[in-house]
PyMOL Python script that loads the backbone (N, CA, C, O; Angstrom):
from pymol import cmd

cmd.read_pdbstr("""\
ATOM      1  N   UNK A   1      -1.712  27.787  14.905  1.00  0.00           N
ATOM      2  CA  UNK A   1      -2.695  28.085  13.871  1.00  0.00           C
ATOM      3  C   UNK A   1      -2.274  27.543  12.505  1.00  0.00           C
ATOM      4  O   UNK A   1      -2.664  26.439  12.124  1.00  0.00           O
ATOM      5  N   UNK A   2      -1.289  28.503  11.597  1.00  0.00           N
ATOM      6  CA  UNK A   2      -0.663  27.604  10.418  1.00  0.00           C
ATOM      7  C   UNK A   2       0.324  26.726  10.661  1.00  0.00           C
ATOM      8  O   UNK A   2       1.365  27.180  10.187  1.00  0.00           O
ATOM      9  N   UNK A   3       0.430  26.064  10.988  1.00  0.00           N
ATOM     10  CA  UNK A   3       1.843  24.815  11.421  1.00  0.00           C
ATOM     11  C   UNK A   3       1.623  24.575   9.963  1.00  0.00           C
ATOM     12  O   UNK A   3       0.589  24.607   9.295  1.00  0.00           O
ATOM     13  N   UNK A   4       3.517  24.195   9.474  1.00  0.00           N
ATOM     14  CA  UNK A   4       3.989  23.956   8.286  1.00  0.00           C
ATOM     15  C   UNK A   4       3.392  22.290   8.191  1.00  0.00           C
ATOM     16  O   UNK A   4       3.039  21.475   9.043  1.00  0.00           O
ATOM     17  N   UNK A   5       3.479  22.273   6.815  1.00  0.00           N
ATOM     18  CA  UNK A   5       2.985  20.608   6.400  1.00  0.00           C
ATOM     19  C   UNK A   5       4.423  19.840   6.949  1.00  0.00           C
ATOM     20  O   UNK A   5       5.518  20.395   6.865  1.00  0.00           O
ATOM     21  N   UNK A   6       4.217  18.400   7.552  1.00  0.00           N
ATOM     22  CA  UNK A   6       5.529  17.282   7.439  1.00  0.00           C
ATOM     23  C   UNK A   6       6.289  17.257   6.195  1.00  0.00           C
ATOM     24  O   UNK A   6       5.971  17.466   5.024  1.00  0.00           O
ATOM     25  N   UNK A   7       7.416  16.932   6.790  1.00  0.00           N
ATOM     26  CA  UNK A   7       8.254  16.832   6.039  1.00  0.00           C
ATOM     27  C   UNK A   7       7.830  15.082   5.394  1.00  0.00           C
ATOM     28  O   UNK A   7       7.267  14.149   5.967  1.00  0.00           O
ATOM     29  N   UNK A   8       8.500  15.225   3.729  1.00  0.00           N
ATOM     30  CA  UNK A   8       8.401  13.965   3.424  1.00  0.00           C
ATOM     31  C   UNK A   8       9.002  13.078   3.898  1.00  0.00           C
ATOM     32  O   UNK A   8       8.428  11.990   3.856  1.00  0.00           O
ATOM     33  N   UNK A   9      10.376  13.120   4.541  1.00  0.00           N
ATOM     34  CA  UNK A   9      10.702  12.109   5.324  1.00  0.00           C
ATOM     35  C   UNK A   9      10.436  10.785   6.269  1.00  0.00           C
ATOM     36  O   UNK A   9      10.742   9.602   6.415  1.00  0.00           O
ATOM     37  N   UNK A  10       9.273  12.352   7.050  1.00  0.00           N
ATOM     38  CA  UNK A  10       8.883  12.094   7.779  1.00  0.00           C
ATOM     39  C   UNK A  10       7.484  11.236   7.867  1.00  0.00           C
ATOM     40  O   UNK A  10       7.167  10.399   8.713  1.00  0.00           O
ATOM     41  N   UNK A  11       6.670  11.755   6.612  1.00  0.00           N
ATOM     42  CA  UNK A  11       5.719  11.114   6.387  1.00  0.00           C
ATOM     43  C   UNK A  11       5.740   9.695   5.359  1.00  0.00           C
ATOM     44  O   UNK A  11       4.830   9.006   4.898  1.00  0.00           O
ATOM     45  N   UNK A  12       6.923   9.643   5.273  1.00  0.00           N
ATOM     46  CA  UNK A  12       7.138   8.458   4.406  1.00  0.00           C
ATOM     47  C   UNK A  12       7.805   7.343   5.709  1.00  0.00           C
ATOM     48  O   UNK A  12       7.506   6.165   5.909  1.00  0.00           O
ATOM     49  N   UNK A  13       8.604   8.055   6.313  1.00  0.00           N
ATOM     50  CA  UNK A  13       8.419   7.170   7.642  1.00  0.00           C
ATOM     51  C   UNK A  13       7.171   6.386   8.685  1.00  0.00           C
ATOM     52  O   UNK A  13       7.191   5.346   9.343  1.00  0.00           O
ATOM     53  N   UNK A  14       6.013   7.558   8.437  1.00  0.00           N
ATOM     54  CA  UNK A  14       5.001   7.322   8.713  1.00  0.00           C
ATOM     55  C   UNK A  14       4.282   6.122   8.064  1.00  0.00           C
ATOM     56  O   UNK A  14       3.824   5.215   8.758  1.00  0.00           O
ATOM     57  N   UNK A  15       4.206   6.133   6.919  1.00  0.00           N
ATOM     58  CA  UNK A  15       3.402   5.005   6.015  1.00  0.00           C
ATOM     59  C   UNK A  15       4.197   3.840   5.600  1.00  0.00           C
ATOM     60  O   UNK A  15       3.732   3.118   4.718  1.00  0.00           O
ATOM     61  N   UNK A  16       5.757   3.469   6.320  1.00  0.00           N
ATOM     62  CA  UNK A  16       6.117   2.773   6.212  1.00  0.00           C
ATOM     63  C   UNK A  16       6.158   1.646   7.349  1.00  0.00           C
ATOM     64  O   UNK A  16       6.628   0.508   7.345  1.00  0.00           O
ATOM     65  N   UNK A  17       5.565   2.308   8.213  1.00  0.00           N
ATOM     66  CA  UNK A  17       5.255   1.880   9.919  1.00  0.00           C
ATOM     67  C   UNK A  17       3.525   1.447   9.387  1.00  0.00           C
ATOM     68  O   UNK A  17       3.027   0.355   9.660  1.00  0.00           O
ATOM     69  N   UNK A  18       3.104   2.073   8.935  1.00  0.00           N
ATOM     70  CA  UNK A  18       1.667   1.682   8.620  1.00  0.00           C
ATOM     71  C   UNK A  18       1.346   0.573   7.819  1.00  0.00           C
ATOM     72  O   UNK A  18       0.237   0.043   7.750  1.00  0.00           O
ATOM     73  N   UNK A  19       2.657   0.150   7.043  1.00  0.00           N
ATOM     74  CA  UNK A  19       2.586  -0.885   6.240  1.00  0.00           C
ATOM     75  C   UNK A  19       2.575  -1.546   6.883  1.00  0.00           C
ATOM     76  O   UNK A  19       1.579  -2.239   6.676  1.00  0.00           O
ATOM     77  N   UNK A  20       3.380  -2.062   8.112  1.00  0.00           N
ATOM     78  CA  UNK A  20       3.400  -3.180   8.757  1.00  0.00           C
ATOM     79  C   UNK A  20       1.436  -3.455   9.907  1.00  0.00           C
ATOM     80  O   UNK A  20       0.600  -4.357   9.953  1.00  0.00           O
ATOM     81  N   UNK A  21       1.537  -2.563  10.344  1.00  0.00           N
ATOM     82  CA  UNK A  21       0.855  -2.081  10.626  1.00  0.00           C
ATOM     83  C   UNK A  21      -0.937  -2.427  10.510  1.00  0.00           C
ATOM     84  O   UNK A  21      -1.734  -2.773  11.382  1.00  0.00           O
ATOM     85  N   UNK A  22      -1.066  -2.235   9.459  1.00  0.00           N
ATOM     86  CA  UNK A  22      -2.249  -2.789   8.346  1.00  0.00           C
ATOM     87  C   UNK A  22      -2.162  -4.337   8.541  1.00  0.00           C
ATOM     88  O   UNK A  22      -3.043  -5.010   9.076  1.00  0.00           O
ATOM     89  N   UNK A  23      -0.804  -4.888   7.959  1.00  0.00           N
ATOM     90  CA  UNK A  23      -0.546  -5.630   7.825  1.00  0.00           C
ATOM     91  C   UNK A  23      -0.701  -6.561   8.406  1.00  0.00           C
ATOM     92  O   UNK A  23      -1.018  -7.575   7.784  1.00  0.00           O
ATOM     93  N   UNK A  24      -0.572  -6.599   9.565  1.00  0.00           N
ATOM     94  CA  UNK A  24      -0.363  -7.600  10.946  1.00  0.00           C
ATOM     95  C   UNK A  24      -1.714  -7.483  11.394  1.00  0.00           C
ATOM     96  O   UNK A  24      -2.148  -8.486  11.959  1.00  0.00           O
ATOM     97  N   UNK A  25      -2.758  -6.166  11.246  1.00  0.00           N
ATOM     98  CA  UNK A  25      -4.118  -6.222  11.640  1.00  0.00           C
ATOM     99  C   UNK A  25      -4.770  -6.513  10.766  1.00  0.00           C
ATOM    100  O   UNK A  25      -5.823  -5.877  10.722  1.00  0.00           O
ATOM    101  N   UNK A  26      -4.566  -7.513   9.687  1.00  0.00           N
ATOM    102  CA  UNK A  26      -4.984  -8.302   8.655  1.00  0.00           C
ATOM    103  C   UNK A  26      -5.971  -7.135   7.632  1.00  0.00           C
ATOM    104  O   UNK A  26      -6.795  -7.593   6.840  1.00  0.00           O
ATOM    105  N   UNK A  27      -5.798  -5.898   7.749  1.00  0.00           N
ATOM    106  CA  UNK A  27      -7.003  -4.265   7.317  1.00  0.00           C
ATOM    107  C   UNK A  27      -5.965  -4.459   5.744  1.00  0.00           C
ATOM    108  O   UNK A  27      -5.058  -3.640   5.599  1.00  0.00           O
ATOM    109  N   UNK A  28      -6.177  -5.615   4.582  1.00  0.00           N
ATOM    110  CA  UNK A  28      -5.316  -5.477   3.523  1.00  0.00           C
ATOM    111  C   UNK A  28      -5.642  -4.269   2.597  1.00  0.00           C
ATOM    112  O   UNK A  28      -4.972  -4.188   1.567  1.00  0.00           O
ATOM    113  N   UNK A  29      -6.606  -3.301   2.840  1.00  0.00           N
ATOM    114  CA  UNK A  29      -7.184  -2.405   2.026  1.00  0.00           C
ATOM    115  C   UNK A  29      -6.164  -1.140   2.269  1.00  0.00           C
ATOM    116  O   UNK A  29      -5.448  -0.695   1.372  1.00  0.00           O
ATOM    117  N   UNK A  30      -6.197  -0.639   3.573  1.00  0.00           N
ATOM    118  CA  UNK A  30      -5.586  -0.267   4.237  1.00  0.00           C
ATOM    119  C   UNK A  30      -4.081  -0.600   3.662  1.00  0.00           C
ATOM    120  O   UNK A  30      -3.336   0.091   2.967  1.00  0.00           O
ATOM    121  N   UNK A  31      -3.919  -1.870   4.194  1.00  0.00           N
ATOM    122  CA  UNK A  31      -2.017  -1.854   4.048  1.00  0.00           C
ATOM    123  C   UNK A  31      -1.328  -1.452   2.361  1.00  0.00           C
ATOM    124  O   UNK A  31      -0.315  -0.867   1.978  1.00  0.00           O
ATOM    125  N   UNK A  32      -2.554  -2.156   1.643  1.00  0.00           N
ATOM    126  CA  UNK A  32      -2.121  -1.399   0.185  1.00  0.00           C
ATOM    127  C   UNK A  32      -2.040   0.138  -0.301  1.00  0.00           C
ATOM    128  O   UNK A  32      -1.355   0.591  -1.217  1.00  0.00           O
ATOM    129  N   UNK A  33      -2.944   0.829   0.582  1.00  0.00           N
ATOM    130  CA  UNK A  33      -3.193   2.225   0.300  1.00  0.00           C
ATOM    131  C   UNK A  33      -1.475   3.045   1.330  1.00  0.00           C
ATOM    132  O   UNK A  33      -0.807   4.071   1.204  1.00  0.00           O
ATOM    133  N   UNK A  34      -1.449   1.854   2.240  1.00  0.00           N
ATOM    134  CA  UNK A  34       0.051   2.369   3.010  1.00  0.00           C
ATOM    135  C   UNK A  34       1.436   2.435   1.873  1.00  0.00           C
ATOM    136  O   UNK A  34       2.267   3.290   1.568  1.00  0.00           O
ATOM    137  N   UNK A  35       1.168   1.160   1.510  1.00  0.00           N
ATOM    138  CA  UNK A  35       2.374   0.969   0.449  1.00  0.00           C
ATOM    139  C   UNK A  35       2.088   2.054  -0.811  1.00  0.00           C
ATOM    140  O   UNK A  35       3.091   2.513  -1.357  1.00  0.00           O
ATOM    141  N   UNK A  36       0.866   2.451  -1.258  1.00  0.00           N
ATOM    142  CA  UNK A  36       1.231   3.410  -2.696  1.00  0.00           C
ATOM    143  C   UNK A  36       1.689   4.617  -1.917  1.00  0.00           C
ATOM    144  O   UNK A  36       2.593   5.322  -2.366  1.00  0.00           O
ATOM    145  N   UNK A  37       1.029   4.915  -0.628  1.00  0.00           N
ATOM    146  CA  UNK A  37       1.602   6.344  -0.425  1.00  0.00           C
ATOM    147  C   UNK A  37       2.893   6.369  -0.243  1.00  0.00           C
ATOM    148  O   UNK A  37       3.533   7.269  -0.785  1.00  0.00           O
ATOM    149  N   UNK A  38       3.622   5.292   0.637  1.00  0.00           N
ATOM    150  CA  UNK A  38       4.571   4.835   0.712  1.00  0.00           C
ATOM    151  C   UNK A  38       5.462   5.322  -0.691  1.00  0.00           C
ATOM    152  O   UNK A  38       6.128   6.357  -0.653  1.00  0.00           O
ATOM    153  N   UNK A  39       5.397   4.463  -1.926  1.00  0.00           N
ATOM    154  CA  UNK A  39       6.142   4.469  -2.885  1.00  0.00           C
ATOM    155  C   UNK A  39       5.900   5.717  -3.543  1.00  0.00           C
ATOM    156  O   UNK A  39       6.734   6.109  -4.359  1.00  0.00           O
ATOM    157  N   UNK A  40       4.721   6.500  -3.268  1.00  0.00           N
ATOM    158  CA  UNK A  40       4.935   7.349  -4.275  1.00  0.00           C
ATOM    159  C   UNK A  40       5.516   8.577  -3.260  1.00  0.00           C
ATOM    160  O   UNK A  40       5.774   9.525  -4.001  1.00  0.00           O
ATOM    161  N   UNK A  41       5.748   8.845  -2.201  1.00  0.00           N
ATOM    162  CA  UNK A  41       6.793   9.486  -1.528  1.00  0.00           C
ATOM    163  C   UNK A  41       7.885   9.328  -1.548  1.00  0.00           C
ATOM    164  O   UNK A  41       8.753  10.171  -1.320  1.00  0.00           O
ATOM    165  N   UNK A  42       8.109   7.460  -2.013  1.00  0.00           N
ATOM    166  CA  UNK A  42       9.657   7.903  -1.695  1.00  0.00           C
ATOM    167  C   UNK A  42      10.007   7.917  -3.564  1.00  0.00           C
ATOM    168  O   UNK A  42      11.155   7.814  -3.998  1.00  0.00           O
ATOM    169  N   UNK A  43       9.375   7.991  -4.024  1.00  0.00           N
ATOM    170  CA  UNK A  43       9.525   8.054  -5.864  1.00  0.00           C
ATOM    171  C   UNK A  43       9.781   9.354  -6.180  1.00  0.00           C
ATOM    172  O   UNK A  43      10.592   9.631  -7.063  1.00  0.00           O
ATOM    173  N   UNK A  44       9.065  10.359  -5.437  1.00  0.00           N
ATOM    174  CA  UNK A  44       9.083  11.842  -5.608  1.00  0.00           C
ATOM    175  C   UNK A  44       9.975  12.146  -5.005  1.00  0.00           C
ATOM    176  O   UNK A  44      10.923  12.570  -5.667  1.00  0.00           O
ATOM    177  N   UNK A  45      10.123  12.097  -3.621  1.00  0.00           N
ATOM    178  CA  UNK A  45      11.302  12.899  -2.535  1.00  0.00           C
ATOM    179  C   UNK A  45      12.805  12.631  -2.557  1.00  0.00           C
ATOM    180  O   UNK A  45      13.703  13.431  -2.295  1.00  0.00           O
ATOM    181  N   UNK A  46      12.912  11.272  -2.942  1.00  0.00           N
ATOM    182  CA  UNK A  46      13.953  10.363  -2.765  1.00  0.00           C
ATOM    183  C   UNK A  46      14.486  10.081  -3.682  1.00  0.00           C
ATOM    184  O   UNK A  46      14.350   8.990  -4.236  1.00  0.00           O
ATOM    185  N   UNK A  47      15.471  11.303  -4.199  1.00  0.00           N
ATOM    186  CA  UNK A  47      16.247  11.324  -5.777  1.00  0.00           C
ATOM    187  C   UNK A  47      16.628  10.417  -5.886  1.00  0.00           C
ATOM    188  O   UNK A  47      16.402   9.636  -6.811  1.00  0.00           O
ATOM    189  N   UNK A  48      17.645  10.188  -4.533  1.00  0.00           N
ATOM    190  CA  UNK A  48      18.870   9.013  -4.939  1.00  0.00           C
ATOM    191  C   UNK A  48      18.341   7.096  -4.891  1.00  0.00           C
ATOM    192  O   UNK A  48      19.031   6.080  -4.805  1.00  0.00           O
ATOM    193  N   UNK A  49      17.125   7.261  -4.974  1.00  0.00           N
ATOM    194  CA  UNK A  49      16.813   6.167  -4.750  1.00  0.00           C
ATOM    195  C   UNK A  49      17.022   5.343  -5.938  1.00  0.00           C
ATOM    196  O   UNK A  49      17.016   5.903  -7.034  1.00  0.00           O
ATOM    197  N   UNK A  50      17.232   3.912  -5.845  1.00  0.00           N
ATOM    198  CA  UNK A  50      17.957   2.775  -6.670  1.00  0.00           C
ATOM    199  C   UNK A  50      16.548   2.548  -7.658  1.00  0.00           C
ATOM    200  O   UNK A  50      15.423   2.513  -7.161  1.00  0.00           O
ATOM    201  N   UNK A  51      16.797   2.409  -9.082  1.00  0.00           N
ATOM    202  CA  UNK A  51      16.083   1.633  -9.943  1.00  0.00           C
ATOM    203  C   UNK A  51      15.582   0.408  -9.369  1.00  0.00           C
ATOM    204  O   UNK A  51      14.363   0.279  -9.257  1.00  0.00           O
ATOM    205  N   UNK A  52      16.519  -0.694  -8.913  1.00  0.00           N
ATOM    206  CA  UNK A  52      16.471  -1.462  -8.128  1.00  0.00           C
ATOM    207  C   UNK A  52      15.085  -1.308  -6.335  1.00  0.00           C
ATOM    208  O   UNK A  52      14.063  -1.862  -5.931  1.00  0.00           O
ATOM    209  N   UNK A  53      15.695  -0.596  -6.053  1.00  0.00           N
ATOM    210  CA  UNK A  53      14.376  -0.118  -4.950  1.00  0.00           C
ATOM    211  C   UNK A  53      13.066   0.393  -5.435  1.00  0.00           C
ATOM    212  O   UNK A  53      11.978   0.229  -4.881  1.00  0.00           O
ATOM    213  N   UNK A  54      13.291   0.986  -6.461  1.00  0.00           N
ATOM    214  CA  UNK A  54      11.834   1.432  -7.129  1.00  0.00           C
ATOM    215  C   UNK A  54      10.923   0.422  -7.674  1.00  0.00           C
ATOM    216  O   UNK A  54       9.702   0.548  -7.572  1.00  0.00           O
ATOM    217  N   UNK A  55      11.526  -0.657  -8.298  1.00  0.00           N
ATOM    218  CA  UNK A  55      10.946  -1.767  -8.799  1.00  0.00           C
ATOM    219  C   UNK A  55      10.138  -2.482  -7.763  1.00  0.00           C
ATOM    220  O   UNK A  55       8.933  -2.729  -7.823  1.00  0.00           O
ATOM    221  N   UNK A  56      11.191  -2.856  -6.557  1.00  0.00           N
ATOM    222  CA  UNK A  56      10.800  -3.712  -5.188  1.00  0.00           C
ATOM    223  C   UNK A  56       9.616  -2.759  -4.729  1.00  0.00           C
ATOM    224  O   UNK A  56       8.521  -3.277  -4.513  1.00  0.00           O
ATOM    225  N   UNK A  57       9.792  -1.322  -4.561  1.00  0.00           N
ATOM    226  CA  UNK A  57       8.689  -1.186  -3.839  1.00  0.00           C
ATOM    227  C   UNK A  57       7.076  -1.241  -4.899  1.00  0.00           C
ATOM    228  O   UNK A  57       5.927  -1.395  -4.484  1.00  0.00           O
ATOM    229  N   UNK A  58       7.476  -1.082  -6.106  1.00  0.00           N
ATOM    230  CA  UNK A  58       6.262  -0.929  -6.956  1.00  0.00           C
ATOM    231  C   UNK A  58       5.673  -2.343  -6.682  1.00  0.00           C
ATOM    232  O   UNK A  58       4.614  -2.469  -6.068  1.00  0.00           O
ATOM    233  N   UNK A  59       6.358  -3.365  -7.135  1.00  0.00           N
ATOM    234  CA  UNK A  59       6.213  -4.758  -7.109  1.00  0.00           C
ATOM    235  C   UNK A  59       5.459  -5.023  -5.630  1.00  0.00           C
ATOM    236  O   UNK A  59       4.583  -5.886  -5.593  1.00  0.00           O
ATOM    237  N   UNK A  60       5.824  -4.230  -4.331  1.00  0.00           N
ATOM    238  CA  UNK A  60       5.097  -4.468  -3.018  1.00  0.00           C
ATOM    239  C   UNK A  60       4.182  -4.075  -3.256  1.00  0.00           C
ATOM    240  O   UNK A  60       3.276  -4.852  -2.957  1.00  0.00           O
ATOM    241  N   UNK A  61       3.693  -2.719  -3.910  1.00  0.00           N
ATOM    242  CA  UNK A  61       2.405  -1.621  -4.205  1.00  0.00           C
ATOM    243  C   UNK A  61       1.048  -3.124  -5.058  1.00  0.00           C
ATOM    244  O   UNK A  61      -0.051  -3.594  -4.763  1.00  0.00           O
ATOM    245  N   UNK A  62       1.686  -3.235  -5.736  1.00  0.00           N
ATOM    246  CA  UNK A  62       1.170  -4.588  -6.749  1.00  0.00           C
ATOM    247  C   UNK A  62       0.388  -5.712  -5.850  1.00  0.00           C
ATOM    248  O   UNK A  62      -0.799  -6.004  -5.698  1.00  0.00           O
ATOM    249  N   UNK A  63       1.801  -6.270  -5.254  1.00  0.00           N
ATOM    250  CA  UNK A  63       1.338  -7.367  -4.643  1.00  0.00           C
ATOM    251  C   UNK A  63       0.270  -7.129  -3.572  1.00  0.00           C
ATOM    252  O   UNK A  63      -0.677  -7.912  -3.508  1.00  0.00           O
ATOM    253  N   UNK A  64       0.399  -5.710  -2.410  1.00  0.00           N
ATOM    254  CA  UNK A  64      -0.426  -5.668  -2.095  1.00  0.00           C
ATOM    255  C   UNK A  64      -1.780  -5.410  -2.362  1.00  0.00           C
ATOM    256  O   UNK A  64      -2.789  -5.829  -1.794  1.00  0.00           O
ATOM    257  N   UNK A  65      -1.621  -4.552  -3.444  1.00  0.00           N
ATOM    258  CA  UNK A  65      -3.205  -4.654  -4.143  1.00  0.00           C
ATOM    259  C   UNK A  65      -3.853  -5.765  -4.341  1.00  0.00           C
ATOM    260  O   UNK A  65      -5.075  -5.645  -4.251  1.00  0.00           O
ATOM    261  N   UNK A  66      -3.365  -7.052  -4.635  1.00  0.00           N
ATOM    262  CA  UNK A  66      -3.657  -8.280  -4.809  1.00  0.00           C
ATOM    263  C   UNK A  66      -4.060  -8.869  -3.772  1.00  0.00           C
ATOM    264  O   UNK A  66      -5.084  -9.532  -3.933  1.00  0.00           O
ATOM    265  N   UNK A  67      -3.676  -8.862  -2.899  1.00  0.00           N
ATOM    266  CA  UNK A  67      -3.846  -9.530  -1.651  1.00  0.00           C
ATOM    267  C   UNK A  67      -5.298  -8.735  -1.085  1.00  0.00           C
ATOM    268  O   UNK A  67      -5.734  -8.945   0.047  1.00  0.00           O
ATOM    269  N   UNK A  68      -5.977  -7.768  -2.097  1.00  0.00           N
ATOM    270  CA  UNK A  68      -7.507  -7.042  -0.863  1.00  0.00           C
ATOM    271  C   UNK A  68      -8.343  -8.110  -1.374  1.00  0.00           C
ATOM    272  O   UNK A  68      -8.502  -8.474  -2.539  1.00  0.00           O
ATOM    273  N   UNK A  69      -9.034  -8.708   0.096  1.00  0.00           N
ATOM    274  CA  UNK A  69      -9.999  -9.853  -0.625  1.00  0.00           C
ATOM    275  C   UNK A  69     -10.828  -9.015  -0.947  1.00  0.00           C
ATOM    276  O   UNK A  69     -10.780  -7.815  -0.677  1.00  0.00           O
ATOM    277  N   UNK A  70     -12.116  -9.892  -1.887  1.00  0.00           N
ATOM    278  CA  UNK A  70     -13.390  -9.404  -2.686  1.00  0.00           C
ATOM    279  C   UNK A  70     -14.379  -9.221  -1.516  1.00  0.00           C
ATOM    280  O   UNK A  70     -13.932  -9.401  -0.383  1.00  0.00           O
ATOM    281  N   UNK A  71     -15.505  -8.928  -1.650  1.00  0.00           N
ATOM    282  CA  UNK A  71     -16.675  -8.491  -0.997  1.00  0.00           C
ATOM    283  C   UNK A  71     -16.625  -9.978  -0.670  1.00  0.00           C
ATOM    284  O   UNK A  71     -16.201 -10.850  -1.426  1.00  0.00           O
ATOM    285  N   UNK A  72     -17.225 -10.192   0.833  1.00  0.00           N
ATOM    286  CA  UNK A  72     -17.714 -11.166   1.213  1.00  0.00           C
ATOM    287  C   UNK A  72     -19.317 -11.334   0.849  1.00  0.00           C
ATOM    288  O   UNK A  72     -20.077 -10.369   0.926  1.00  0.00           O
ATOM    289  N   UNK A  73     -19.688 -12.428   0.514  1.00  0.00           N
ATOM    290  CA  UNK A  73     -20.851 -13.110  -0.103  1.00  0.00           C
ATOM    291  C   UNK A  73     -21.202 -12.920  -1.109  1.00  0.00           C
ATOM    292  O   UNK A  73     -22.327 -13.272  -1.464  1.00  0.00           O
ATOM    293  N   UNK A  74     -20.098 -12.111  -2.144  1.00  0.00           N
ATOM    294  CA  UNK A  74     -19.980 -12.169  -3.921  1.00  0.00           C
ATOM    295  C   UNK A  74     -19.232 -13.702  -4.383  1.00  0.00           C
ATOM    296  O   UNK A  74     -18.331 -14.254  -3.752  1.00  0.00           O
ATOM    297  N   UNK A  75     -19.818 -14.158  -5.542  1.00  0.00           N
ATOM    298  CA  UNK A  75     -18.729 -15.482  -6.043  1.00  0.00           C
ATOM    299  C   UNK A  75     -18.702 -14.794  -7.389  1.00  0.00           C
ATOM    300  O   UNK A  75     -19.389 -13.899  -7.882  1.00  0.00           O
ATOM    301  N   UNK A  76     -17.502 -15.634  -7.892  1.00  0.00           N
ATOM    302  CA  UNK A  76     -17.490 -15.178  -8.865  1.00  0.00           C
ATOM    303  C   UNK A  76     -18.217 -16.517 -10.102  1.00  0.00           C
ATOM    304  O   UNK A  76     -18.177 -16.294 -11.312  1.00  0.00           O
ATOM    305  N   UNK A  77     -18.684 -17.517  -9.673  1.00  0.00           N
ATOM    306  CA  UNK A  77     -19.202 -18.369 -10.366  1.00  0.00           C
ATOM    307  C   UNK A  77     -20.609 -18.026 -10.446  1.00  0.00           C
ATOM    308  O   UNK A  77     -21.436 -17.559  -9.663  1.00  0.00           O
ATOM    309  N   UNK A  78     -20.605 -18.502 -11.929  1.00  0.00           N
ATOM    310  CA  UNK A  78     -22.211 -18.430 -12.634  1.00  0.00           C
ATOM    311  C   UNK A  78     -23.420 -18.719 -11.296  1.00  0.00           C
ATOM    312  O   UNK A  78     -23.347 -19.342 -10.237  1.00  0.00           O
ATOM    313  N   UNK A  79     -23.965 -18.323 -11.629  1.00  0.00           N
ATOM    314  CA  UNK A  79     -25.513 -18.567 -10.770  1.00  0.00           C
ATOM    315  C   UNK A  79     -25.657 -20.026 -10.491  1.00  0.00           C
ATOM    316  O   UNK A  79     -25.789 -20.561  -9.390  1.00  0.00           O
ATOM    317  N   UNK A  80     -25.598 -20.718 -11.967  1.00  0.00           N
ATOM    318  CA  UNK A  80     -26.757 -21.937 -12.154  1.00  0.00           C
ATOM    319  C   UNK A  80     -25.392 -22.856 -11.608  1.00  0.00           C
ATOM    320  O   UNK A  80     -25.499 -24.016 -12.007  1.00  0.00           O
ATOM    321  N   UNK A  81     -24.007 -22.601 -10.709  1.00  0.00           N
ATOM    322  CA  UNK A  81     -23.148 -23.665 -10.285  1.00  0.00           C
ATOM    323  C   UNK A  81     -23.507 -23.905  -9.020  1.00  0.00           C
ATOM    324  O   UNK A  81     -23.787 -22.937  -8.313  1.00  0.00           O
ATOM    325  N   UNK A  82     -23.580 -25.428  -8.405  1.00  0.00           N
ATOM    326  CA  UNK A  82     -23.524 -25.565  -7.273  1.00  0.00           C
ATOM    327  C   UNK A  82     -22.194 -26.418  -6.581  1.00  0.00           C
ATOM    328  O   UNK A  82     -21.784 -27.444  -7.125  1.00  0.00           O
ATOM    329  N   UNK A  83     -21.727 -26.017  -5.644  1.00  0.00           N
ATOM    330  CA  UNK A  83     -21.073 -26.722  -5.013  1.00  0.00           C
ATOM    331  C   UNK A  83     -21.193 -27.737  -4.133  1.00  0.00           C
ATOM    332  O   UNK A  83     -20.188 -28.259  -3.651  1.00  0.00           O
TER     333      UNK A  83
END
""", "prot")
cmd.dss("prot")
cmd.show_as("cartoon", "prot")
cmd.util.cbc("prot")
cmd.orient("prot")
């Protein structure tokens, strides 16, 4: 009935498997939303974690945001351009 919530460990294990995950099933919306939960679990849970690691994973959080393509059959060029 009440089962305790996961441990963060555990669920940061989880969304770090999901990163790949997303990833490889080309779902980039998805794999970015893996990586913030990702970083912001291990930002909170994970005292001892390196300045150094915090950067790398923010910088992944980033990059993957970048990588979600746009709506298919939006351009971003003026109307009156033709190709």
């Amino acid at each position: 009935p009440n089962a305790p919530p996961p441990k963060a460990k555990l669920m940061a294990a989880y969304y770090e498997k999901l990163t790949t995950l997303f990833w490889v099933s080309e779902n980039y919306l998805f794999h970015a939303f893996a990586w913030y939960k990702y970083y912001t679990l291990c930002k909170e849970y994970n005292r001892g974690m390196s300045e150094e690691m915090m950067q790398m994973q923010a910088s992944a959080v980033l990059l993957a945001a970048l990588c979600i393509p746009t709506l298919p059959g939006k351009s971003n060029k003026p109307s009156g351009d033709k190709d």
